[in-house]
C-alpha positions in Angstrom: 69.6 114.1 98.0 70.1 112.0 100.9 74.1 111.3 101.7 75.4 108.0 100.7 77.4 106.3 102.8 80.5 103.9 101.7 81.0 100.9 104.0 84.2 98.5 103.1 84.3 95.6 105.5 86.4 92.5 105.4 87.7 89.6 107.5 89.2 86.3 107.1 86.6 83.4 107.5 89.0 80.5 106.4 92.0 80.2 103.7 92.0 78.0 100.8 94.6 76.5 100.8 96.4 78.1 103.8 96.4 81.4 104.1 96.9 82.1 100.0 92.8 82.9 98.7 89.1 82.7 99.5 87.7 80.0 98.2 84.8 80.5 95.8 81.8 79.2 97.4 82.9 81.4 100.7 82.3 84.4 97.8 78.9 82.6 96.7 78.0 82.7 100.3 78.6 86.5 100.8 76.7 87.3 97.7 73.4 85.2 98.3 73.4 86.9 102.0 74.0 90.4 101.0 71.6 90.0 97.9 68.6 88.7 100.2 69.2 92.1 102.0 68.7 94.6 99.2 65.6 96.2 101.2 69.0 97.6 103.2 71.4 98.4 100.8 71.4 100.4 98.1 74.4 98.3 96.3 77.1 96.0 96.9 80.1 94.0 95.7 81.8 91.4 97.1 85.9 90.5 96.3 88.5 88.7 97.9 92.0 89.6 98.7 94.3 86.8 99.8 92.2 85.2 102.4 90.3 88.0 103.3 86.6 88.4 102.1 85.9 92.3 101.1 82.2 93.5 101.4 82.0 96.8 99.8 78.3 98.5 100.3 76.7 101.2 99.7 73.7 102.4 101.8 71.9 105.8 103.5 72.1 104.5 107.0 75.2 106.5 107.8 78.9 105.2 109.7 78.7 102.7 112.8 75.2 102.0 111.6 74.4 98.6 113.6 71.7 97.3 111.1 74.6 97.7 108.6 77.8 96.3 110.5 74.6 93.3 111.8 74.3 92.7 108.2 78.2 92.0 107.6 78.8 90.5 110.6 76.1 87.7 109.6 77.1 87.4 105.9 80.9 86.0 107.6 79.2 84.2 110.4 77.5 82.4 107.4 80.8 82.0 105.4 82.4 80.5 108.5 79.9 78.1 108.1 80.9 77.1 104.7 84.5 77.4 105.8 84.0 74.9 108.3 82.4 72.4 105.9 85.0 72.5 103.8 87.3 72.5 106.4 89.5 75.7 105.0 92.3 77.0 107.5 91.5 79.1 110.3 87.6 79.2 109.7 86.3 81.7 111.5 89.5 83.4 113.2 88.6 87.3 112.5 85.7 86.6 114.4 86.8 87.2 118.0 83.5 86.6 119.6 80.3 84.4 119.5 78.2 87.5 119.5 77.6 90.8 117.7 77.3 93.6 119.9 75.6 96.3 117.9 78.9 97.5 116.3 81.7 95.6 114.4 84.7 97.3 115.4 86.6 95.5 118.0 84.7 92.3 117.1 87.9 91.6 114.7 87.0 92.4 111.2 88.6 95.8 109.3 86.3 98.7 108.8 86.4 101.4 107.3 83.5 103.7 106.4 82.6 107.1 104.5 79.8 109.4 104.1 79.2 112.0 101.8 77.5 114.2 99.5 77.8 112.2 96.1 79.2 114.9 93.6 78.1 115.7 90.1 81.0 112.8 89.3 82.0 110.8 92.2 85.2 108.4 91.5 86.8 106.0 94.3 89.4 103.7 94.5 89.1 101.1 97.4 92.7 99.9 98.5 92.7 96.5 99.7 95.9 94.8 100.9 96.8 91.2 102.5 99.8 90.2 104.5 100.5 93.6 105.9 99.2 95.8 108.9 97.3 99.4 108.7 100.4 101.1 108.5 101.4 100.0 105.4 98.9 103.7 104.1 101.0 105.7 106.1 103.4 106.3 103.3 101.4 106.2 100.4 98.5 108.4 102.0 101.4 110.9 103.0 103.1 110.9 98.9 99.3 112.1 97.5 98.1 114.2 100.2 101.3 116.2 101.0 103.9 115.3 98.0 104.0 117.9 95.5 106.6 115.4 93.4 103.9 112.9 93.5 100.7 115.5 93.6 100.9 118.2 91.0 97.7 119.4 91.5 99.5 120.2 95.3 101.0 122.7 93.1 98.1 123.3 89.8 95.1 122.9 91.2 93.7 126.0 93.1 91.2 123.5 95.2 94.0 121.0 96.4 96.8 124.3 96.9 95.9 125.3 100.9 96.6 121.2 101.5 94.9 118.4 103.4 94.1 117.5 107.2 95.2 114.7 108.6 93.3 112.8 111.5 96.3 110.4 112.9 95.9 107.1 115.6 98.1 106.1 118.2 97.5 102.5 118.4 99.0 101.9 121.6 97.8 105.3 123.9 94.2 104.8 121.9 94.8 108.7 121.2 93.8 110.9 118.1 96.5 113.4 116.3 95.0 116.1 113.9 97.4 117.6 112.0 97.9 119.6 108.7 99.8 119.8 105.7 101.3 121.6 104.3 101.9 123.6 107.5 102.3 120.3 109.6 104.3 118.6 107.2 107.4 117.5 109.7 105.4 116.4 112.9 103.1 114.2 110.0 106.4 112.9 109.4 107.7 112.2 112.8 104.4 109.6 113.7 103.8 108.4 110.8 107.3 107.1 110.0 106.5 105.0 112.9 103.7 102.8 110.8 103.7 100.2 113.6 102.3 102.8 116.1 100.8 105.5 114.1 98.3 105.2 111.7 97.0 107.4 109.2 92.9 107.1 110.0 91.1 110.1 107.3 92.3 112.6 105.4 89.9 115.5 104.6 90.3 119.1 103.1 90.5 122.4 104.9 87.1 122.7 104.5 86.3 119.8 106.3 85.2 117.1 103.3 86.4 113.7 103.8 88.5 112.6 101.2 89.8 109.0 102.3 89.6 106.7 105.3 91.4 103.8 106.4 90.7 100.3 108.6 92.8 100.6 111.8 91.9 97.6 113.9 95.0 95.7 114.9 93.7 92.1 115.6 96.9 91.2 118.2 95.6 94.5 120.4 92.3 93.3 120.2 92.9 90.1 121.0 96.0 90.2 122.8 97.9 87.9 121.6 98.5 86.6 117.6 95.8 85.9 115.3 96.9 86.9 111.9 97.9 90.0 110.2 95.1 92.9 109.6 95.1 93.3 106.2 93.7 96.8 105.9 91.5 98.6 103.7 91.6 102.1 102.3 89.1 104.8 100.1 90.2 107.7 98.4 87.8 110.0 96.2 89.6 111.2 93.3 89.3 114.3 91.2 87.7 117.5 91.5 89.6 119.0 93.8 90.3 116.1 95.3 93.5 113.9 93.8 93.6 112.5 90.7 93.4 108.9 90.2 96.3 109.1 88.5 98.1 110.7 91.7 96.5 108.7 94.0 97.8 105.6 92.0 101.4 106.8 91.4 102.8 106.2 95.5 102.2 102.3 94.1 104.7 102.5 91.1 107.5 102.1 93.9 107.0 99.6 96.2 107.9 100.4 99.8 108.5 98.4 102.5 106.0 97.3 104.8 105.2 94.7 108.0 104.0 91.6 107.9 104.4 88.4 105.3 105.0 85.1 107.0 103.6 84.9 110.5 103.3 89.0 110.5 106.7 88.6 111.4 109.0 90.0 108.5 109.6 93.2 106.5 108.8 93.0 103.2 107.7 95.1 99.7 104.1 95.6 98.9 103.7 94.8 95.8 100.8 96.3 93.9 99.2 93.6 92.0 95.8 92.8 89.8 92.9 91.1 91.2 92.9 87.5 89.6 96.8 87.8 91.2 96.0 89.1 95.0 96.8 85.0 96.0 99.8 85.5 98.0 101.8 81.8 97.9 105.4 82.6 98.4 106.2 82.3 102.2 103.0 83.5 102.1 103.5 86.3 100.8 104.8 88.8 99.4 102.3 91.5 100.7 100.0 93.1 98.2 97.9 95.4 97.3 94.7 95.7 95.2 93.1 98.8 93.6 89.4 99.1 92.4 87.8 101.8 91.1 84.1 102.7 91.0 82.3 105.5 89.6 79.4 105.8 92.0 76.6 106.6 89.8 73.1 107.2 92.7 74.4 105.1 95.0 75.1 102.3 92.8 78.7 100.9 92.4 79.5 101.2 88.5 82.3 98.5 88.6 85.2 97.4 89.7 87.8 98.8 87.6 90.6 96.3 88.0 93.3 99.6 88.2 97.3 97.6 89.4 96.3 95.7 86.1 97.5 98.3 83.7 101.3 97.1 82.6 102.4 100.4 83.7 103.0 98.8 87.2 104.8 95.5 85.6 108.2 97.7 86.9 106.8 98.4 90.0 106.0 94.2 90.9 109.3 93.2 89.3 110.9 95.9 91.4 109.2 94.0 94.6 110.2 91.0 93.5 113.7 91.6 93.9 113.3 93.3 97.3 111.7 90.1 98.3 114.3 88.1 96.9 117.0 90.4 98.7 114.9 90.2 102.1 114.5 86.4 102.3 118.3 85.6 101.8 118.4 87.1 105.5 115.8 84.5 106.5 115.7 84.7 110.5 118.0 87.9 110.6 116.7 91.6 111.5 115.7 93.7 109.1 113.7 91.3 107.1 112.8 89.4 110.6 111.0 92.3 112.9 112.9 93.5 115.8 112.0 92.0 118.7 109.6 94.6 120.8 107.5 94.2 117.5 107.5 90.6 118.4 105.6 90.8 121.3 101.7 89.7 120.3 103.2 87.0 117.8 104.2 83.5 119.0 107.3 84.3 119.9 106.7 84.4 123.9 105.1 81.4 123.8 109.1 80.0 122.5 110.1 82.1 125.0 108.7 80.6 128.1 110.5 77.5 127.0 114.2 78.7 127.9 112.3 78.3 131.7 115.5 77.8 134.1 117.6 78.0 131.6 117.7 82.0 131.9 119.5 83.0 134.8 
């Protein structure tokens, strides 16, 4: 059997109202393009998260495919059009240029992408978060793939004991890191404790089987200078050797802190929420994060399973509530406000330059 190939692409086309949720004929939009297209796809979904419009497909055209990434870049060129009609916020601003180019990345939206031989049973969960940057994986990628206290089967499960590889960005040199757990372990933690810099791109096995990938565009590198936050996407598979779902879940019952919020400016909890509540309102925010499962059944995408919906995560959001709450009281004050060299591709030098002669 031919490998199937898991593409997860989103981008913000226009806010309704603000920045807080897509509105539904945006949706109606996606679906009517992608279904027209069915001679090219072998399945598809389409959600929303916050303002952010999430294509998940599934096809047999491989990664970087540019009939693939042609296809998505249309379907939000013809939700921008929508978005424009109805004159949502910021129609149109993940899409940094007027024309495609034969491969999405760089063009603004978030990619990520994954192919493989589907197994006997072949569970995912696709991560989708608003309101935060592609580090915000970093930690929860490192507590399944290397955490025995959160990954038993680190410990139980003779496939998962000789650990994981992890393939590791530097954002700002454009550099790769490969590195492995557990073996690794301490110079994992030393780049990726920096999430604003180092980003966790795949993780595979030792023998070489991909086992989750992550979006790492940064839109204010790309465009040099601030658009909005990035909003990343994430794929694990689950079981088998691989985590459970229940493992690759558990990082989630704890909320850490991440990046972005209001203006991508602020620290702030992500807070691991269900679908029908990924509509971020309060200073727009706080961050979240969504979880669907699918059991991918021939190519076909049996669900989503709505998995932050279960009540055993009701701690984990009040838990995030009261960091928020903690955080805001400092309003413009470091450490809820980002220090200042993270400041550099938001609006703040455009303030700046108003001090003028002011500075001597």
């Amino acid at each position: 059997m031919a490998k199937i190939t898991l593409s997860v692409i989103k981008a913000d086309v226009g806010g309704f109202v603000g920045h807080s949720s897509v509105h539904q004929k945006l949706k109606d939009r996606a679906k009517e393009y992608l279904d027209d297209k069915k001679d090219i796809l072998t399945d598809y979904n389409v959600l929303s998260v916050g303002d952010d419009i999430e294509l998940i497909m599934t096809h047999r055209k491989g990664v970087n495919n540019s009939e693939i990434h042609q296809l998505a870049w249309d379907t939000f060129k013809s939700c921008t059009e929508v978005a424009k009609e109805l004159k949502l916020y910021g129609a149109g601003q993940d899409l940094l240029e007027d024309a495609f180019s034969g491969n999405i990345r760089g063009l603004g939206p978030g990619v990520a992408e994954m192919e493989f031989e589907e197994r006997k049973s072949e569970p995912v969960i696709i991560y989708m978060a608003d309101k935060t940057e592609p580090g915000a994986w970093n930690f929860p990628l490192y507590k399944v793939f290397a955490d025995p206290f959160n990954t038993i089967g680190l410990v139980l499960d003779p496939k998962m004991h000789d650990g994981f590889k992890f393939e590791i960005l530097d954002l700002r040199e454009h550099k790769t890191i490969h590195l492995s757990s557990p073996e690794d372990i301490y110079d994992i933690l030393l780049l990726i404790g920096s999430p604003g810099r180092y980003c966790v791109k795949s993780v595979s096995s030792k023998k070489g089987e991909l086992v989750s990938v992550s979006s790492t565009q940064t839109m204010n590198y790309i465009a040099g200078r601030y658009i909005g936050k990035d909003d990343p996407v994430m794929m694990i598979r689950t079981q088998n050797g691989f985590p459970a779902v229940g493992e690759a879940l558990e990082p989630f019952a704890n909320p850490h802190i991440v990046a972005g919020w209001m203006r991508g400016c602020h620290n702030a909890p992500l807070i691991p929420v269900a679908i029908d509540q990924a509509r971020p309102t309060r200073f727009d925010g706080p961050p979240r994060v969504v979880a669907a499962g699918y059991q991918i059944c021939d190519g076909k995408l049996e669900g989503p399973q709505d998995m932050f919906a279960d009540m055993a995560f009701d701690n984990a959001r009040k838990k995030g509530l009261d960091i928020a709450d903690t955080l805001r009281q400092l309003g413009p004050f470091e450490p809820h406000r980002l220090p200042l060299e993270d400041l550099e591709y938001t609006t703040l030098p455009l303030v700046l330059k108003k001090f003028g002669n002011n500075v001597e």
